[in-house]
C-alpha positions in Angstrom: -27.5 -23.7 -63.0 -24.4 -22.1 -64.9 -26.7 -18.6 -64.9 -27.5 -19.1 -61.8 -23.9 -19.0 -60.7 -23.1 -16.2 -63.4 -25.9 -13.6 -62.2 -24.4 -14.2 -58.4 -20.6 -13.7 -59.4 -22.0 -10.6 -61.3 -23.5 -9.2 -58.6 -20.6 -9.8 -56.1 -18.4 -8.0 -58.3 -20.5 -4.5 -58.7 -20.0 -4.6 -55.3 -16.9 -3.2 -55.2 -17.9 -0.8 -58.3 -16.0 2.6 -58.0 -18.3 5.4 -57.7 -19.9 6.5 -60.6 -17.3 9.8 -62.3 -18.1 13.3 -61.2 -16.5 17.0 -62.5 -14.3 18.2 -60.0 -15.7 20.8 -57.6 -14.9 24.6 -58.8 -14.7 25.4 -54.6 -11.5 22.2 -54.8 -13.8 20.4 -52.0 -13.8 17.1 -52.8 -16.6 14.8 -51.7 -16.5 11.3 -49.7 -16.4 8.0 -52.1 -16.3 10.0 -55.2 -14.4 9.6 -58.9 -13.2 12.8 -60.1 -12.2 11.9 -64.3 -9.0 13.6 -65.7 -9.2 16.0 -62.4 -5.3 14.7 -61.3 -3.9 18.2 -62.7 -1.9 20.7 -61.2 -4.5 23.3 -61.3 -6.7 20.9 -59.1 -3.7 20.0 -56.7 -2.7 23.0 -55.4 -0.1 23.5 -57.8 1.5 19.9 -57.6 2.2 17.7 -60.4 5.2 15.4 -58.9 5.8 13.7 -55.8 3.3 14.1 -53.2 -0.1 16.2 -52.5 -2.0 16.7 -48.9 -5.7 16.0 -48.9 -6.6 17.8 -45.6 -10.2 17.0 -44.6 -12.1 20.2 -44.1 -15.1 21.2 -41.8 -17.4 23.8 -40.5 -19.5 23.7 -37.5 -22.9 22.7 -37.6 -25.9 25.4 -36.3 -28.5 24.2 -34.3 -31.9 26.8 -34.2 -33.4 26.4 -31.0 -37.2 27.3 -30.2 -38.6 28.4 -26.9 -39.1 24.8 -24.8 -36.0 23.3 -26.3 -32.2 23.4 -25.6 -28.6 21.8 -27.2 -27.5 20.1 -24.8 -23.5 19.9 -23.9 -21.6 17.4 -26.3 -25.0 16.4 -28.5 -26.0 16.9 -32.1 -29.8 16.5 -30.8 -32.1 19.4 -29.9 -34.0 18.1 -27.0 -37.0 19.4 -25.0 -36.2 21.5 -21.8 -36.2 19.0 -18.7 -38.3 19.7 -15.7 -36.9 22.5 -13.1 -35.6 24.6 -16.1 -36.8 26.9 -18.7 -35.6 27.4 -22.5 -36.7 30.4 -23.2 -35.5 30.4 -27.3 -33.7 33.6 -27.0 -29.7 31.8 -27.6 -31.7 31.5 -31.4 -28.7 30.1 -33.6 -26.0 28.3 -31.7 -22.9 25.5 -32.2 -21.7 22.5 -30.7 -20.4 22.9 -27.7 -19.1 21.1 -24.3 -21.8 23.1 -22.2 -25.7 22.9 -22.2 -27.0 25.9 -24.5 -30.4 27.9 -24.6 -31.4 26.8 -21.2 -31.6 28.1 -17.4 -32.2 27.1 -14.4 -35.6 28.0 -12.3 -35.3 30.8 -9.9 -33.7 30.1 -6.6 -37.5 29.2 -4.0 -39.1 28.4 -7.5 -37.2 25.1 -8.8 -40.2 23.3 -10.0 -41.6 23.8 -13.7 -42.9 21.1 -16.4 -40.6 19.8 -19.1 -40.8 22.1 -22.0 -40.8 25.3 -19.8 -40.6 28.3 -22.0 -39.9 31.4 -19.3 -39.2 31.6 -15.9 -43.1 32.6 -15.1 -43.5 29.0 -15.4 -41.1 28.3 -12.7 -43.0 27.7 -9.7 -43.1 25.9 -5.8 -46.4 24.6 -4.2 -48.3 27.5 -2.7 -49.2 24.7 0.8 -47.0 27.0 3.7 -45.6 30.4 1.9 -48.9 31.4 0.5 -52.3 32.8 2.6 -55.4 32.7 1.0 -58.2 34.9 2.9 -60.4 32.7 5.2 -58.5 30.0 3.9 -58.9 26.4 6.2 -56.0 25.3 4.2 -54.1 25.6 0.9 -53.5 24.0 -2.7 -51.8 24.7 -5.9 -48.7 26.2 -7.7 -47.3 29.9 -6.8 -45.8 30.6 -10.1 -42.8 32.9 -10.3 -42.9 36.4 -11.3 -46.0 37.6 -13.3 -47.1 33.9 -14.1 -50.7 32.9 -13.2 -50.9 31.4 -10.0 -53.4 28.3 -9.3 -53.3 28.7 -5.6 -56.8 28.1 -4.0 -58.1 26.9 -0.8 -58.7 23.1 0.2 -61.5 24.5 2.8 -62.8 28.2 4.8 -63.1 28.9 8.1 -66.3 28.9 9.5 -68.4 31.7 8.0 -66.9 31.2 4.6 -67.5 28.6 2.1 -65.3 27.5 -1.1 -66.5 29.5 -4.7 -65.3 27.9 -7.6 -62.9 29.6 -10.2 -64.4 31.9 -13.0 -64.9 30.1 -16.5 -65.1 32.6 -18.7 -65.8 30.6 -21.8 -68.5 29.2 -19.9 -70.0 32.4 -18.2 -69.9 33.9 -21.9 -71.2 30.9 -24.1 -71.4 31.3 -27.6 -73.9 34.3 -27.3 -74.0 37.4 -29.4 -72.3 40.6 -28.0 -75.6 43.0 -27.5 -72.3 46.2 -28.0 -68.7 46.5 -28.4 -66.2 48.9 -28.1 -62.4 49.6 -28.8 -60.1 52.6 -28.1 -57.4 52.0 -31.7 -53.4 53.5 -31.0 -54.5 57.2 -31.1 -56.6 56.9 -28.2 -59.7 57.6 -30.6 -62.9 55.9 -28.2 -65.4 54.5 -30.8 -67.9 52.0 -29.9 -71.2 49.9 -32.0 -74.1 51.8 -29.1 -74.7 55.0 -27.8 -73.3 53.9 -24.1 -70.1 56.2 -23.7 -66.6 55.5 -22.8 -67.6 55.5 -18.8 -70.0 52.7 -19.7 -67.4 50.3 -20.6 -64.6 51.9 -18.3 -61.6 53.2 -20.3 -59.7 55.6 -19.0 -58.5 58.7 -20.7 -55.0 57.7 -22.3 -56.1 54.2 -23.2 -54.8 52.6 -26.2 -55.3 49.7 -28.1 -58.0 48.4 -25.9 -61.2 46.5 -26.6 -64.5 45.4 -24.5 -67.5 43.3 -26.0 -70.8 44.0 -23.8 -72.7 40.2 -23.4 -75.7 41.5 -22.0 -76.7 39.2 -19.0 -73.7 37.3 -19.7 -71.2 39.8 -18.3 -68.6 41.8 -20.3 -64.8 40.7 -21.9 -62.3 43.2 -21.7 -58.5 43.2 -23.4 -55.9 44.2 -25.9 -55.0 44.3 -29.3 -51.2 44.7 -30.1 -49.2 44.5 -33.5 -46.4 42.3 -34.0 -43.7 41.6 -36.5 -44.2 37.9 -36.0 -46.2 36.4 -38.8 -49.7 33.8 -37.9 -51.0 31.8 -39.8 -51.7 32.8 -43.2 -55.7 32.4 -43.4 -58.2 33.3 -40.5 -61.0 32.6 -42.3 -60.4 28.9 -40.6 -61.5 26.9 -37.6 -57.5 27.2 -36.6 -56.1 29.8 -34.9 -52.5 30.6 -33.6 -52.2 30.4 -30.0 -49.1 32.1 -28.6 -47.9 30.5 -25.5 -44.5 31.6 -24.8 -43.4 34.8 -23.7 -43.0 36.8 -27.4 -44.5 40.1 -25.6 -41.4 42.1 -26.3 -41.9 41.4 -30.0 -45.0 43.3 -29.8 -44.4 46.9 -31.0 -48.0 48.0 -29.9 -48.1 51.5 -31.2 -45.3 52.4 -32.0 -45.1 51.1 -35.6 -42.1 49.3 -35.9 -42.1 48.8 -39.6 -43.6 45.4 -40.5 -45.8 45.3 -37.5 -48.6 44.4 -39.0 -49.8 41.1 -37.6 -52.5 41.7 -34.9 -53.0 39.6 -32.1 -55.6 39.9 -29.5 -55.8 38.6 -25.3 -58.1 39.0 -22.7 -57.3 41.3 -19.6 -60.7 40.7 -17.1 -64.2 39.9 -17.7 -67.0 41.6 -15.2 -70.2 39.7 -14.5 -73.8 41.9 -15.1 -74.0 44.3 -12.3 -71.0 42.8 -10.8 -66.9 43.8 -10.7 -64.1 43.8 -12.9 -62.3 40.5 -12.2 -58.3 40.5 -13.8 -57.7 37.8 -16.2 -54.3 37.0 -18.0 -54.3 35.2 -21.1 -52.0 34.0 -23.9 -51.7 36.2 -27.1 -54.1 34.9 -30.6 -53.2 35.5 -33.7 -56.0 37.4 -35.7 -55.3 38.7 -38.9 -52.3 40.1 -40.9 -53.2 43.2 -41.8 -51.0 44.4 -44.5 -48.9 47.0 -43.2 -48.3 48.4 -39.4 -50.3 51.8 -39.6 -53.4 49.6 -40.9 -52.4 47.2 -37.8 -52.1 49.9 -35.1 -55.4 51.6 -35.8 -57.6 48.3 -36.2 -56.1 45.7 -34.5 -58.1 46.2 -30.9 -61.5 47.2 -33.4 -61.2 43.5 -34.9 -60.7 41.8 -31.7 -63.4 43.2 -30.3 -65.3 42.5 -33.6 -64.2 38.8 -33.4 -65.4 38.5 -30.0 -69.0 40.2 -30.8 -69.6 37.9 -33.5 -70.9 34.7 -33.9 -70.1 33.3 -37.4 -68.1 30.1 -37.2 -65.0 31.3 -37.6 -65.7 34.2 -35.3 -66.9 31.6 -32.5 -63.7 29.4 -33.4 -61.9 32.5 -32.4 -63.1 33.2 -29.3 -63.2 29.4 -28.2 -59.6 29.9 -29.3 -59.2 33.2 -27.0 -61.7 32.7 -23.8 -60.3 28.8 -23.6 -56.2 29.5 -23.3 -57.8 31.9 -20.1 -58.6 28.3 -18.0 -60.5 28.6 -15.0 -59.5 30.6 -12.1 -58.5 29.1 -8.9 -61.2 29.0 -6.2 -61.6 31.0 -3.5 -63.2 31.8 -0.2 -66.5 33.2 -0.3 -68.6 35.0 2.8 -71.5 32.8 4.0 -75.1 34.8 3.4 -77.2 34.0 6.5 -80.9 34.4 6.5 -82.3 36.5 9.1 -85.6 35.6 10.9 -87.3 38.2 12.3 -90.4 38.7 14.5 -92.0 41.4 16.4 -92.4 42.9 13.0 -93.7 43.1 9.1 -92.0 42.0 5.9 -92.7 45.9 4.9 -90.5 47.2 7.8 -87.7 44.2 6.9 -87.7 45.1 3.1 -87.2 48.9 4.0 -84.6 48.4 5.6 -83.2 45.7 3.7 -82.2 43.6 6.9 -83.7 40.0 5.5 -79.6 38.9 5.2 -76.7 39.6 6.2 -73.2 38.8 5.2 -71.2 36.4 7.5 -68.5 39.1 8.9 -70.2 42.2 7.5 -72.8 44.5 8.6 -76.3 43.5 10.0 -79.3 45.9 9.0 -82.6 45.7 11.3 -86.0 46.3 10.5 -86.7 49.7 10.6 -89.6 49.5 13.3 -90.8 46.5 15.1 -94.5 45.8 16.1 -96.4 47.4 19.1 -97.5 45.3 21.4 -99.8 46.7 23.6 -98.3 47.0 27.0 -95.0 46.6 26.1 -92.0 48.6 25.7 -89.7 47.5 22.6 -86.5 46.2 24.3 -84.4 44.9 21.1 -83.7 41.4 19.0 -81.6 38.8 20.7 -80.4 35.8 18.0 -81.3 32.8 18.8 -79.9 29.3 17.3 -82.9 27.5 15.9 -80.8 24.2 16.2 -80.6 24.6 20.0 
């Protein structure tokens, strides 16, 4: 019992311990709950060795990094994600506290509405129902997104004559196929492609840089950029992982002009056309594709190893483009012209092929048969439609 009650007194005591003995700081900043040992000199105190000394308590402000989708907000030590109706677009970088909200801004006045972590204003948006028309539209869905940001307005219904299309899926139009050709223009303009189609074939223009198309055969083409970047990915490609850039860092990208250390290349998608159909715009977020070492190795392969990564179909190769085609999301729907059959008698499938007048386009151009049949007796007077549901 007596050691009981020793052991308890002992630790009671070592309680109130002083702190354990330092050496006094060469930069004279003394530290909270500390024992300096033989420090109490004049050299130490300023100078004083009699009387009285001031120990004035010393501070510096404390730096806050903020990232695009966060903000400091006024009188708080916390980084917080950027509310709803703003955008933090990261560009205040390094900042102090302070009585006033930093690193964020208000939506654009007729676009107040974005999702919490906003990073740019193209995010800012108000509901397209009543300020935005949708040809053949019945009525109207979706967000109008401010600026250059990707709208998702599409119709509820069509007039008659027109029925709703779905949105374009590219991943999904595209598949995990191999590309039959590719091609890239690198930053000299220099076309060079894997076939023997030419630069028409693929349509780049004359004065095209950095741009790359993969040919899917049936499955339509891919078109889009490559552009060089001082901003580091990730360090290894040759993984199932890959970097997808969603806020706005496209002034960091130097593209051709290589900016010394611009030798990360990234890659996005700018429109896909369907086999024997028409170039259709896509926007896409930036993907991180490879460092390449230096910025004049960047500039002339960067849009060669997009394309390249897009053509392929190794794992990692079809882990980038799931990576690319998937940040693209579907397109809104729209409002597509009905295609109505067109029965015709008095004549021969042979005069309707020639012709070509077995459809026609609702609001478009009907093509008749280029001669009907003779009935003897008759003079040929013309076709009159009839409803077959009357």
């Amino acid at each position: 019992m007596k050691k009981y009650l020793f052991l308890t007194s002992a630790i009671t005591l070592c309680t109130i311990c002083p702190a354990m003995a330092e050496t006094f700081p060469t930069n004279g900043l003394m530290q909270e709950n500390k024992t300096y040992d033989n420090a109490a000199i004049d050299t130490n105190m300023d100078g004083v060795y009699e009387d009285s000394v001031n120990a004035v308590a010393q501070y510096e402000n404390m730096t806050f990094t903020l990232t695009a989708g966060n903000y400091l907000p006024a009188n708080s030590e916390t980084i917080t994600q950027c509310p709803a109706g703003s955008f933090c677009d990261g560009s205040a970088g390094t900042v102090n506290y302070s009585s006033t909200a930093q690193g964020i801004q208000g939506c654009p006045s007729g676009y107040e509405s974005s999702l919490a972590g906003a990073t740019s204003n193209e995010q800012c948006y108000r509901a397209c129902s009543g300020n935005v028309e949708i040809a053949h539209a019945s009525g109207v869905t979706g967000n109008d997104y401010y600026g250059n940001g990707v709208d998702t307005c599409e119709p509820t219904g069509c007039v008659h004559g027109w029925h709703k299309k779905n949105g374009l899926n590219v991943q999904t139009a595209v598949g995990q196929v191999a590309g039959e050709n590719s091609a890239y223009v690198n930053n000299a303009g220099s076309f060079i492609e894997s076939g023997n189609n030419g630069q028409a074939y693929y349509g780049f223009a004359s004065g095209d840089k950095n741009k790359w198309a993969v040919d899917y055969g049936s499955n339509g083409f891919i078109y889009g950029q490559g552009r060089c970047s001082t901003r580091a990915g990730a360090a290894n490609t040759w993984t199932s992982t890959y970097n997808v850039i969603s806020d706005n860092f496209v002034s960091s990208l130097t593209d051709e002009t290589g900016e010394e250390g611009a030798q990360y290349c990234y890659c996005n998608v700018t429109g896909y056309k369907a086999n024997g159909g028409t170039l259709q715009s896509l926007s896409s977020p930036w993907v991180f594709n490879y460092d390449n070492g230096d910025a004049s190795n960047c500039a002339s392969r960067c849009a060669y190893r997009c394309a390249a990564y897009m053509r392929g179909t190794d794992t990692n190769y079809l882990a980038f483009r799931a990576a690319l085609l998937g940040s693209v999301g579907t397109s809104p729907a729209s409002c597509e012209a009905n295609t109505i059959t067109i029965n015709w008698n008095g004549t021969t499938q042979t005069e309707i092929d020639a012709n070509n007048a077995g459809t026609a386009t609702y609001g478009e151009a009907i093509r008749t048969p280029r001669s009907a049949t003779h009935v003897p007796g008759k003079n040929f007077t013309g076709w009159l439609f009839v409803n077959p549901n009357d």
